[in-house]
C-alpha positions as CSV (number, residue, x, y, z in Angstrom):
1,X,0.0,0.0,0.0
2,X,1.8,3.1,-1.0
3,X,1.7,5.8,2.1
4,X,-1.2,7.8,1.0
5,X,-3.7,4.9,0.3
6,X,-4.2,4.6,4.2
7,X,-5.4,8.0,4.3
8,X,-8.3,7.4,1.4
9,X,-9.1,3.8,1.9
10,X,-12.9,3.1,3.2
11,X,-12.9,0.6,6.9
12,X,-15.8,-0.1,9.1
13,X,-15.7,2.9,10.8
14,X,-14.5,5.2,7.8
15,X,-17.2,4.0,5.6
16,X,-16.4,6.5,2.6
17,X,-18.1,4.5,0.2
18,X,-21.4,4.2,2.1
19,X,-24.1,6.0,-0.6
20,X,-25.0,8.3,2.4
21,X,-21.5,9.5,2.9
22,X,-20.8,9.5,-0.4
23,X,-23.9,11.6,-1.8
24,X,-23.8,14.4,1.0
25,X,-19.9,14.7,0.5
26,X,-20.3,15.3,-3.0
27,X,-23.4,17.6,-2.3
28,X,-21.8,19.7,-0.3
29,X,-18.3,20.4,-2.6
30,X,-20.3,20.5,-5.9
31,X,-18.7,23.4,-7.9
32,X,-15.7,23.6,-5.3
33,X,-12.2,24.1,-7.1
34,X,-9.4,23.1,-4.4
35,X,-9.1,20.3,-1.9
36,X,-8.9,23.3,0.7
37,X,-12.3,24.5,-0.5
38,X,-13.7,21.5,0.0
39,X,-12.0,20.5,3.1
40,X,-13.7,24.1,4.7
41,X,-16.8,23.2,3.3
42,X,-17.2,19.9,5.1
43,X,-15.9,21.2,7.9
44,X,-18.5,23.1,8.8
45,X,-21.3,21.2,7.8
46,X,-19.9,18.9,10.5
47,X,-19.0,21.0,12.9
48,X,-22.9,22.3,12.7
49,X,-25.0,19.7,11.2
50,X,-24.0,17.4,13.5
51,X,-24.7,18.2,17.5
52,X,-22.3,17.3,19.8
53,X,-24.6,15.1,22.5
54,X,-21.2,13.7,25.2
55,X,-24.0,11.6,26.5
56,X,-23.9,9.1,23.5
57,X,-22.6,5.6,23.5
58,X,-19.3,5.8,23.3
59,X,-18.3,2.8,24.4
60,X,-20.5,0.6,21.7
61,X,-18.6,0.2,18.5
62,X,-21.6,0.3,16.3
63,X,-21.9,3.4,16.9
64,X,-18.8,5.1,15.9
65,X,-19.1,4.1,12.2
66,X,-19.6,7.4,10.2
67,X,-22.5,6.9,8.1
68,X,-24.6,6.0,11.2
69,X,-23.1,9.4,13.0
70,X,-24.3,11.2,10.1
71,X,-27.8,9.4,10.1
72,X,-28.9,10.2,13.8
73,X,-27.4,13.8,13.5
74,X,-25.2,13.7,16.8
75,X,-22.0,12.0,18.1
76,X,-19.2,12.7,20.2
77,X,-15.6,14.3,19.5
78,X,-13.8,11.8,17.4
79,X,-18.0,10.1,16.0
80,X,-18.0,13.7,14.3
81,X,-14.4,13.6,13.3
82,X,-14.9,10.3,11.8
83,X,-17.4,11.7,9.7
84,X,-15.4,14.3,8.4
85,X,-12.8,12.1,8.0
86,X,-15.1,9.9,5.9
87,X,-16.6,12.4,3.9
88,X,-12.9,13.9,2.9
89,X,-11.8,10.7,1.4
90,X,-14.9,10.0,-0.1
91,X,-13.9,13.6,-2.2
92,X,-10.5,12.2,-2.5
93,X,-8.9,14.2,0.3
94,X,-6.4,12.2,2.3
95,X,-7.8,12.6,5.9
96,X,-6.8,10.6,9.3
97,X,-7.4,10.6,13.1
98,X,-5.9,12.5,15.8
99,X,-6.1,12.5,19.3
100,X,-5.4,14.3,22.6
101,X,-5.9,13.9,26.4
102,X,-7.6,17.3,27.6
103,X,-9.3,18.8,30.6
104,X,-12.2,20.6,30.3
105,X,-12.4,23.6,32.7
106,X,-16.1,24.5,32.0
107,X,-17.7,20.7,31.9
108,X,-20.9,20.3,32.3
109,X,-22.5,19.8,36.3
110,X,-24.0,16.8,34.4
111,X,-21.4,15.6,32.4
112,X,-19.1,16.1,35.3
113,X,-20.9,14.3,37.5
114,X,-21.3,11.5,34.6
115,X,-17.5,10.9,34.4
116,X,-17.4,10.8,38.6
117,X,-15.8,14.2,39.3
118,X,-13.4,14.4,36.5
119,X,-13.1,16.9,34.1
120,X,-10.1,14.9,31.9
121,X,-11.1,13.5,28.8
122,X,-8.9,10.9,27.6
123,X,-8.4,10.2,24.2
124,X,-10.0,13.6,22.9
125,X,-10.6,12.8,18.7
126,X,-10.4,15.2,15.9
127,X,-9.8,15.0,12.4
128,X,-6.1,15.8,10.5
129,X,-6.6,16.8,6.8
130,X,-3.5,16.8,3.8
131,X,-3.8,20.2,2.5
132,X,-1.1,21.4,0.2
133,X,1.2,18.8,1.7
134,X,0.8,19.9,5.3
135,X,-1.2,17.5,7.5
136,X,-4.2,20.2,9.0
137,X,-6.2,19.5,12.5
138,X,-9.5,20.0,12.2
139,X,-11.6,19.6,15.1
140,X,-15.6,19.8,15.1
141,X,-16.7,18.3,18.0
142,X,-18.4,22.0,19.4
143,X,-21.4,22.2,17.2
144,X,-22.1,26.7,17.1
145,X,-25.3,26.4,18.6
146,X,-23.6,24.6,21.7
147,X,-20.4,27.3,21.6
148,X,-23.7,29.5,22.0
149,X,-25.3,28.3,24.6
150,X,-22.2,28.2,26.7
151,X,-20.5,31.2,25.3
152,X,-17.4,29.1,24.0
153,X,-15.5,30.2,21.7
154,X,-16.5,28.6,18.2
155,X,-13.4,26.1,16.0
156,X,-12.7,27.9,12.9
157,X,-11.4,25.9,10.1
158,X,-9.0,27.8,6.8
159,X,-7.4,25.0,5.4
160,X,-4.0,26.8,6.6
161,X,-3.6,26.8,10.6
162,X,-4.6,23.9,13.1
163,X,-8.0,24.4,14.3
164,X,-8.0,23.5,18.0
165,X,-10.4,23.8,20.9
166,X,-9.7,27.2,22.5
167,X,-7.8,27.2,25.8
168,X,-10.6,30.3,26.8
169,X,-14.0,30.6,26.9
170,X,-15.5,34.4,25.4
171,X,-15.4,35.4,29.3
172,X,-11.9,34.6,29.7
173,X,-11.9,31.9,31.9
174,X,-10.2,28.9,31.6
175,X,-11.7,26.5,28.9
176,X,-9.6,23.6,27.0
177,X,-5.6,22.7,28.4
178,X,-4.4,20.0,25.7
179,X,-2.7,17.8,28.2
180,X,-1.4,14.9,26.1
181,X,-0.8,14.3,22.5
182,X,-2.1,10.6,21.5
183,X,-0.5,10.3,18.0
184,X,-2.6,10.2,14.5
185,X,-4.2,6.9,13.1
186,X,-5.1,6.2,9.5
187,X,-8.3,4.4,11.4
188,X,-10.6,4.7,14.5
189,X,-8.4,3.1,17.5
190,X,-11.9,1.8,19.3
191,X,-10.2,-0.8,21.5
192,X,-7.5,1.2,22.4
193,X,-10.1,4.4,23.2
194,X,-12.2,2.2,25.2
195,X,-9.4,0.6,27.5
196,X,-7.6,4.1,28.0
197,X,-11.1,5.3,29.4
198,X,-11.6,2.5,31.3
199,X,-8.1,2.7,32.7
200,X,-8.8,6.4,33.7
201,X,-11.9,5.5,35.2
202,X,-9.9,2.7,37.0
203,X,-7.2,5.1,38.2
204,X,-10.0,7.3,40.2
205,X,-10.6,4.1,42.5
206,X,-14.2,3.9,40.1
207,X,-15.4,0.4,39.3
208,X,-15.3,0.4,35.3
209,X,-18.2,-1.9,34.7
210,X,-20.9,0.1,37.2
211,X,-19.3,3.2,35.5
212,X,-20.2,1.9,32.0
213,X,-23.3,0.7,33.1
214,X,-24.5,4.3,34.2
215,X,-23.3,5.4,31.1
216,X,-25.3,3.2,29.4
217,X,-28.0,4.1,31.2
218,X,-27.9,7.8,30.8
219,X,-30.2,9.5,29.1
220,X,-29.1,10.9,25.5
């Protein structure tokens, strides 16, 4: 496999040639000239189109593969960047995973409480785009209506620079410290996403499978 193949082939997870990824990829670049363009435009419609819910099953494989993301309309951090990742090869954009341990200053009382006091979130996904032969993080996990609501500051996305949660929220306070870089991947490292988590979870002194089963539990 030549090095670039990795970052256009379709898996389980990247499913770029599913007819639903495939159709709204091509819907939403029609008449676009440049890879960068096109890599803005789906950007967006991810980062928007797509609510981020950090209630959802993260911890059910099924639920991670991109064209069902794209069907129910929400997913979590690195659901939503497998859909842009997806929908970027299925224009012919190399695309790939990255990921980051981060602490979230401003985390919900409810999400908070969800993840039994801690406000680190292992294993933090986003999407890395090849853009003019530079390797470009894109990261649509806050959907604008939710930067709204909570008067975060909103990812923009050029094509150029990195697009990174913001370490501050619009009041200044403390927001998003990037803790931990966890490498890129060509595909969606599931088992190792789930056993770091469950690890974390572990550390705190937290039995994983009661903590799982609340998640399981919790409404979406």
């Amino acid at each position: 496999m030549k090095d670039m193949d990795k970052y256009l082939r379709c898996t389980e997870i990247v499913d770029c040639d599913s007819a639903i990824i495939k159709k709204k990829a091509r819907e939403l670049t029609r008449g676009l000239k440049t890879d960068r363009e096109k890599a803005i435009a789906l950007f967006y419609f991810v980062r928007d189109a797509i609510k981020y819910n950090p209630y959802d099953s993260a911890d059910r494989y099924e639920y991670s593969i991109a064209s069902g993301t794209l069907k129910r309309g929400y997913g979590l951090c690195f659901q939503k960047a497998a859909v842009l990742v997806a929908m970027c090869r299925a224009v012919g954009i190399p695309a790939r995973f990255g990921f980051a341990d981060i602490r979230n200053h401003q985390m919900s009382e409810r999400f908070l409480q969800m993840m039994c006091g801690s406000n680190i979130l292992v294993y933090h996904g986003f999407a890395e785009i090849l853009l003019d032969g530079k390797w470009v993080v894109a990261t649509p996990a806050f959907d604008l209506q939710t930067c709204r609501d909570n008067g975060y500051i909103p990812v923009e996305f050029d094509g150029i620079n990195d697009a990174r949660l913001h370490r501050q929220s619009k009041d200044g306070r403390l927001h998003v410290e990037y803790i931990k870089s966890r490498g890129s991947f060509d595909d969606l490292p599931w088992q190792t996403i789930y056993d770091a988590g469950a690890e974390h979870v572990a550390s705190m002194g937290i039995d994983v499978d009661k903590f799982m089963a609340k998640w399981r539990t919790e409404p979406k």
